[in-house]
N, C-alpha and C positions, 0 to 999 in steps of 0.2 A: 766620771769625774777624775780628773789628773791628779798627782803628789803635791802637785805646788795651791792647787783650790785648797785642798784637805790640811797642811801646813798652814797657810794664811786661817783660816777659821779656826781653828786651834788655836793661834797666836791672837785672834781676835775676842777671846774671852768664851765663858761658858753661855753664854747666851747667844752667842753665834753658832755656837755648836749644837747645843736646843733647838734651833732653828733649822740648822741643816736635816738634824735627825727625821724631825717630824718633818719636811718637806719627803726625803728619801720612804720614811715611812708611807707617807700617801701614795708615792708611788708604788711601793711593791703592791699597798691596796688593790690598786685599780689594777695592775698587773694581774694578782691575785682572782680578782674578777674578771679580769678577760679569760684568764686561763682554766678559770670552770666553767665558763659559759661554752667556751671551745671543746673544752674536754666531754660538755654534757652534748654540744652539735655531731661532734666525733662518732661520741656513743650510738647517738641516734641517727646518722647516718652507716654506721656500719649495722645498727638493727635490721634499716631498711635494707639492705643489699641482704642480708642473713633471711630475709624472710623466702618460703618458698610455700609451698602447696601446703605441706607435712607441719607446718608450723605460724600458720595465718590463715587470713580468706581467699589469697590470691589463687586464681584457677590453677589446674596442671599444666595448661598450654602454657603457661608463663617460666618452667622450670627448664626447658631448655633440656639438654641432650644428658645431664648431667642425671646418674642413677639415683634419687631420693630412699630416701632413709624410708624402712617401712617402720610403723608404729605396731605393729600386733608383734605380742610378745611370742616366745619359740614356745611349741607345745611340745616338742619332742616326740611327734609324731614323725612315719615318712613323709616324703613326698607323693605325689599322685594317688588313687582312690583306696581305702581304707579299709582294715579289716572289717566283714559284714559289704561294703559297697556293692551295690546293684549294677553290675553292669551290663552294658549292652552291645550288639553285635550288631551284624547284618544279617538278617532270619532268612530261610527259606521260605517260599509261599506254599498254600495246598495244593493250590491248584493254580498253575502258570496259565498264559493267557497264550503260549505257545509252544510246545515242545519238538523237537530233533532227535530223533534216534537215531546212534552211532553205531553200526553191529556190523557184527566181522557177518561179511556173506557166504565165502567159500575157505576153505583151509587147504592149505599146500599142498595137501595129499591130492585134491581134489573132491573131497566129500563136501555136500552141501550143507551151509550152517543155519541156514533158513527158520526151520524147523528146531531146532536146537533152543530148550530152552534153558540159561545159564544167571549167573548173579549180574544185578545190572547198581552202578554207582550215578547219583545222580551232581551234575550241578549247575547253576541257574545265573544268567546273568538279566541285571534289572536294568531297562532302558527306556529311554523315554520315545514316545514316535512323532514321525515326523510330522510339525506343528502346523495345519490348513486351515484355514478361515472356511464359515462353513456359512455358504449366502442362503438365507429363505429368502423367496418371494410370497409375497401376500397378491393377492389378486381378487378384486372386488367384481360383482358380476351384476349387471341390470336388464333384469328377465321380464317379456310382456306374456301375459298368460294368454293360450290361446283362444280361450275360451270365453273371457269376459275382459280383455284388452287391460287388465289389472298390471300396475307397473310394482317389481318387486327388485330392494335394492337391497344388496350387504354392504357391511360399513367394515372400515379397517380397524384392527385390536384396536385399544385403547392406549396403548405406549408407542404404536407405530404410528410416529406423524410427520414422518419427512420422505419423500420419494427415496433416498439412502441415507439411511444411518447406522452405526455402530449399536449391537446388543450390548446386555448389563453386562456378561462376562468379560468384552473388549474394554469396557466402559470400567469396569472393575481392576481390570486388571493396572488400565493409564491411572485409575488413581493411587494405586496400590503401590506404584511404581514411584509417583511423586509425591508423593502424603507419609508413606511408610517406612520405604527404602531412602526416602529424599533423595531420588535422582533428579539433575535439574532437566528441565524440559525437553532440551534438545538432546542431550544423552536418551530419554526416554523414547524418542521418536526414533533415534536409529536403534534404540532396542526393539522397537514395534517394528520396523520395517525388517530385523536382521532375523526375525523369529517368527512371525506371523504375515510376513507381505507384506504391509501396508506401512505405505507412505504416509502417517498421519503430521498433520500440523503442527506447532505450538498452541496455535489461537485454540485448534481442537480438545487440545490437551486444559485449557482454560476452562475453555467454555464447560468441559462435562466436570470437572472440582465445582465451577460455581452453582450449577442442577445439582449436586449430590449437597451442596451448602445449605442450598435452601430445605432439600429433602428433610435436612435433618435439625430443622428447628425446633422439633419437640423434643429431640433425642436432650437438646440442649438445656430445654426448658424441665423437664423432668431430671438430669441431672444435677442444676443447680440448685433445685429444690429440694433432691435428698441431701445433699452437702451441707444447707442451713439447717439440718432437721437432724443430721450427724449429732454423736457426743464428738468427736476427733478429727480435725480437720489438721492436713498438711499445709502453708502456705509459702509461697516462693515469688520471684522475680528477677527477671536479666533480662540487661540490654538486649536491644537487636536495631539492625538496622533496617532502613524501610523507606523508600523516596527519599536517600541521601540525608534523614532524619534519624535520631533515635529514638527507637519507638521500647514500651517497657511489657514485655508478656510476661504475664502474672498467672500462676497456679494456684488451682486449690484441689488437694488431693484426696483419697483414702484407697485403701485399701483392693476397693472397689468401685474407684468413681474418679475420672480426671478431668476438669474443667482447664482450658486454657484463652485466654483473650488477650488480646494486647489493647494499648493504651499510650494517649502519649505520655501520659505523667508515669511515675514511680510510686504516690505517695498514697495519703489521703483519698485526694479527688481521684485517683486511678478505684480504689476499693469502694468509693460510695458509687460511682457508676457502674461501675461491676455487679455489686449488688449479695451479694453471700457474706462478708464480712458485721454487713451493719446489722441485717438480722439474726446474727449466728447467738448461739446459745450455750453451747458448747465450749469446749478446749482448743484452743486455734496453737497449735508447732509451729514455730517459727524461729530465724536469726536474730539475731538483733537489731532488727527494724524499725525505730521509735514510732514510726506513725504506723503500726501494730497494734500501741498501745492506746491509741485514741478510741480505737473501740473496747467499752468497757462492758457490755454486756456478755460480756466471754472471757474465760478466763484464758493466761498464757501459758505457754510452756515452751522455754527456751532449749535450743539446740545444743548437747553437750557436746558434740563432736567438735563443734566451732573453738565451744570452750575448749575443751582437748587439745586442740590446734593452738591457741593462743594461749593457751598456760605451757606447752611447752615451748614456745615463741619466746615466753619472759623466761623459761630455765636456762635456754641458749645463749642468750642476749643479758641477762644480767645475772643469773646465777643463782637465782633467788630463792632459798628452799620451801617459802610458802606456796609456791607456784607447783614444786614436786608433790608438794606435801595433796593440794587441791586435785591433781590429777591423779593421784592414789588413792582418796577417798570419792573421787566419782567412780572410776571405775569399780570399786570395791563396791560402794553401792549397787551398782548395775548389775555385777556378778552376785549379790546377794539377791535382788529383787527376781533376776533369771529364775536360781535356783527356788525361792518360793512359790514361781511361777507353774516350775517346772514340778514342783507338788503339787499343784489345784491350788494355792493360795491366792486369795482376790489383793491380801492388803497386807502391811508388813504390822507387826505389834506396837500399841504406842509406846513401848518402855525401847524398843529399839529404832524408831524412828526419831525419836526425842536424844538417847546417845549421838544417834549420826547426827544431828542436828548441834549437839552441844561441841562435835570436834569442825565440824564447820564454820561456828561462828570464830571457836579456840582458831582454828585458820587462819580468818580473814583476822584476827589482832595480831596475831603474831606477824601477819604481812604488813600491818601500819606500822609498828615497830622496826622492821625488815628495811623496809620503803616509806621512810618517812615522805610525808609532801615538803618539797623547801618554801623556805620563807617567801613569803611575794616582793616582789620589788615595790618602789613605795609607789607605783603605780598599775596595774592590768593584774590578772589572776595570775595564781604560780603557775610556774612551768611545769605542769603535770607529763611524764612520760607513759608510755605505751602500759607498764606494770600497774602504774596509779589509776589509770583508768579503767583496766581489769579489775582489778582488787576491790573500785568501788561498784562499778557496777555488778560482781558477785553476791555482794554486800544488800544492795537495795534492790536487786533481781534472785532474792536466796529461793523465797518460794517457785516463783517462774522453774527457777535452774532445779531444783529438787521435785520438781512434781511429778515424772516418773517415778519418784520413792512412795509417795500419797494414794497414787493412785496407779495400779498396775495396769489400765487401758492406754495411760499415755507412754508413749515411747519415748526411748531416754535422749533418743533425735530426731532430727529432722532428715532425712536419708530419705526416705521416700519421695518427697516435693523433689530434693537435689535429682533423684535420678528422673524423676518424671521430666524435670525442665531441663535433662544435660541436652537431651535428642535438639533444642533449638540451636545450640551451639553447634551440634554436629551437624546440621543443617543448612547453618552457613559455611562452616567450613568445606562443606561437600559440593553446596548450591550457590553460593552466596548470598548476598541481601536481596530483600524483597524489593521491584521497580516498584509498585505503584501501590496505591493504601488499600486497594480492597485484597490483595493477595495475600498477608498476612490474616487479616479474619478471615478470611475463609480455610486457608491453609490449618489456624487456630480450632474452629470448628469441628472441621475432617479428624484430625492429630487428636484432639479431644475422645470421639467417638472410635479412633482406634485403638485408642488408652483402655479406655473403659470395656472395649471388647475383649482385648487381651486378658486383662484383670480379673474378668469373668469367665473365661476358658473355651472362648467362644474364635473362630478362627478368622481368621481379618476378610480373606478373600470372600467367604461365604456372607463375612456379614456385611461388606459394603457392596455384594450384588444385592442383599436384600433390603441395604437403604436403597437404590437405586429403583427399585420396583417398590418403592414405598412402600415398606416393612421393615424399618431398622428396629434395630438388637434395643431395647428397652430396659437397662437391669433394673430391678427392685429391691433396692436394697435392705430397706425399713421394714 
């Protein structure tokens, strides 16, 4: 507005001036509101960029080359293994599989050291020998008796049914290789040819994953039936790709037991076809998965590490001190629960459960006060940010979040599912996506019963020759 508007309105009495005002007024309004509406897209645009592994759910692969902040505090320990540590060398054996004696034969003089007998130092190198395929022939025989013209036949074993085929150990080995190691197929075949001779297939490499698939349908069926029967169950899921789809494999873990399937859904309908979740009885670990909570015959228990992650997400990004404050009393909890643990104690006292309980809810009020919600526009819900929605969900997920305090069998996260389901991402990133639909179940299956064998102390190579001769590893958990 120019000297000579502002002059003439002036000159035009107070009523004209009344007029201007409140005209200028509305506008700084609406100015005013554009500029916190910007101010608050700002904010949550620069969240979003500030978010990284250390401080969200986004994977690691997403952090880029950049060094991430570690979250465990300094113990003021050294570095590397620790007074008391066990460590380990490369032993000598008793008895070598070959020895070389080194011995002086004659001496300068000319006397003979033959006979001589002196101090001897020993040392040993361990090597592996040269790797031959070793062919049997089976050979079946049809004898007439001479004596009463009787015809006598032998029959070939029972696992020998092709003119040539591959034993469990070669058969063990190709799956060991793309099931375990996840090399992809074609890398696996020039490892087979560059180490044992053989020129083996892909299609080869197929065909004996889907025989050890089917071998091991009961391995499957007895594992998901101790998992329902579990008090504590791990559960997870991530993408993957699969026939230019995304397809969603779903875990469900313990200790001692690793189920994996894929699915196309993520939700619901993924966990009722599945089939562990709807019968489970128990305490199901998990993220913050709403359709988790459909099933109510189970109770939750939320993952604090997530928490962890996105409460310091909200310290970074807005400053917030209820957010500090939250991540100090989880872990203090955890560090208390530890050490009762690490007495024999099953369960914490109620006179101290009920304290932690009274500064956590002290928490979440003092975070509504911290981070009020704003007013709603006179139409749609308020604009709740990234904090508002932590805050409440702490709020009406309090027991979920604290039930590692309640009960010292549940664990204070979900770490176990995370590590069971990382190997599918490392599997594509080694292998890539699965062509076609039946390779991921099966691959699922296989990856499953390698889980489970590990878990149990059982060695991979031995136990998928003896799926393969129908006898896999059974564990019993219950």
């Amino acid at each position: 507005m120019d000297e000579t508007t502002i002059i003439k309105t002036y000159n035009d009495g107070i009523n004209a001036v009344v007029s201007l005002v409140k005209e200028l007024n509305g506008q700084v309004l609406s100015l005013a509101g554009q500029v916190n509406a910007l101010n608050n897209r700002i904010a949550e645009l620069e969240a979003r960029l500030n978010k990284n592994s250390g401080n969200s759910n986004k994977p690691p692969s997403s952090d880029g080359l950049k060094k991430p902040k570690n979250m465990r505090e300094k113990t003021g320990k050294p570095t590397g293994g620790q007074q008391g540590h066990e460590g380990k060398t490369l032993n000598k054996v008793e008895n070598p599989d070959k020895t070389v004696d080194l011995k002086p034969t004659q001496c300068e003089c000319g006397c003979c050291l033959s006979s001589v007998d002196g101090v001897t130092r020993t040392r040993q190198v361990i090597e592996l020998p040269t790797i031959k395929v070793f062919t049997t022939e089976y050979r079946t025989h049809e004898l007439v008796c001479p004596a009463c013209n009787k015809v006598h036949k032998t029959e070939f074993p029972e696992d020998v049914k092709q003119p040539v085929q591959y034993g469990e150990n070669i058969q063990a080995l190709m799956s060991y290789l793309t099931n375990y190691q996840l090399i992809p197929l074609e890398r696996t075949a020039e490892i087979l040819s560059d180490i044992i001779g053989q020129n083996v297939s892909e299609g080869t490499l197929v065909n004996v994953n889907s025989r050890l698939y089917k071998k091991l349908e009961e391995v499957e069926t007895s594992t998901k039936q101790q998992l329902i029967a579990s008090s504590v169950v791990h559960f997870d899921e991530t993408g993957m790709r699969s026939g230019g789809k995304t397809q969603w494999l779903h875990s469900a873990s313990t200790d001692k037991l690793t189920h994996y399937e894929v699915h196309e859904k993520r939700g619901t309908q993924a966990a009722n076809d599945i089939g562990i979740l709807p019968d489970f009885k128990g305490t199901a670990c998990h993220d913050h998965w709403i359709p988790y909570y459909t099933f109510g015959d189970c109770s939750h228990s939320e993952c604090n590490s997530h928490n962890l992650r996105n409460l310091k997400g909200i310290n970074e990004d807005y400053n917030h001190e209820w957010a500090k404050n939250m991540s100090s009393l989880l872990i203090e909890i955890k560090q208390r629960v530890d050490t009762l643990r690490s007495e024999g104690r099953a369960e914490m006292d109620f006179n101290e459960t009920a304290k932690y309980n009274a500064i956590y809810k002290d928490i979440i009020s003092k975070g509504k006060l911290e981070c009020p919600i704003p007013v709603a526009e006179k139409t749609g819900r308020p604009n709740k940010n990234a904090a508002h929605r932590l805050l409440a969900r702490l709020q009406k997920y309090d027991v979920e979040t604290l039930s590692f305090m309640y009960d010292f069998n549940i664990p204070f996260d979900n770490n176990l599912a995370e590590r069971d389901i990382r190997m599918v991402k490392l599997r594509q990133k080694i292998s890539g996506c699965f062509r076609g639909k039946e390779g991921p179940i099966v691959f699922c299956r296989i990856r499953s019963y390698i889980s489970t064998c590990r878990k149990n102390g059982q060695k991979v190579m031995e136990s998928l020759v003896k799926a393969i001769k129908g006898e896999p590893f059974i564990p019993q958990t219950l």
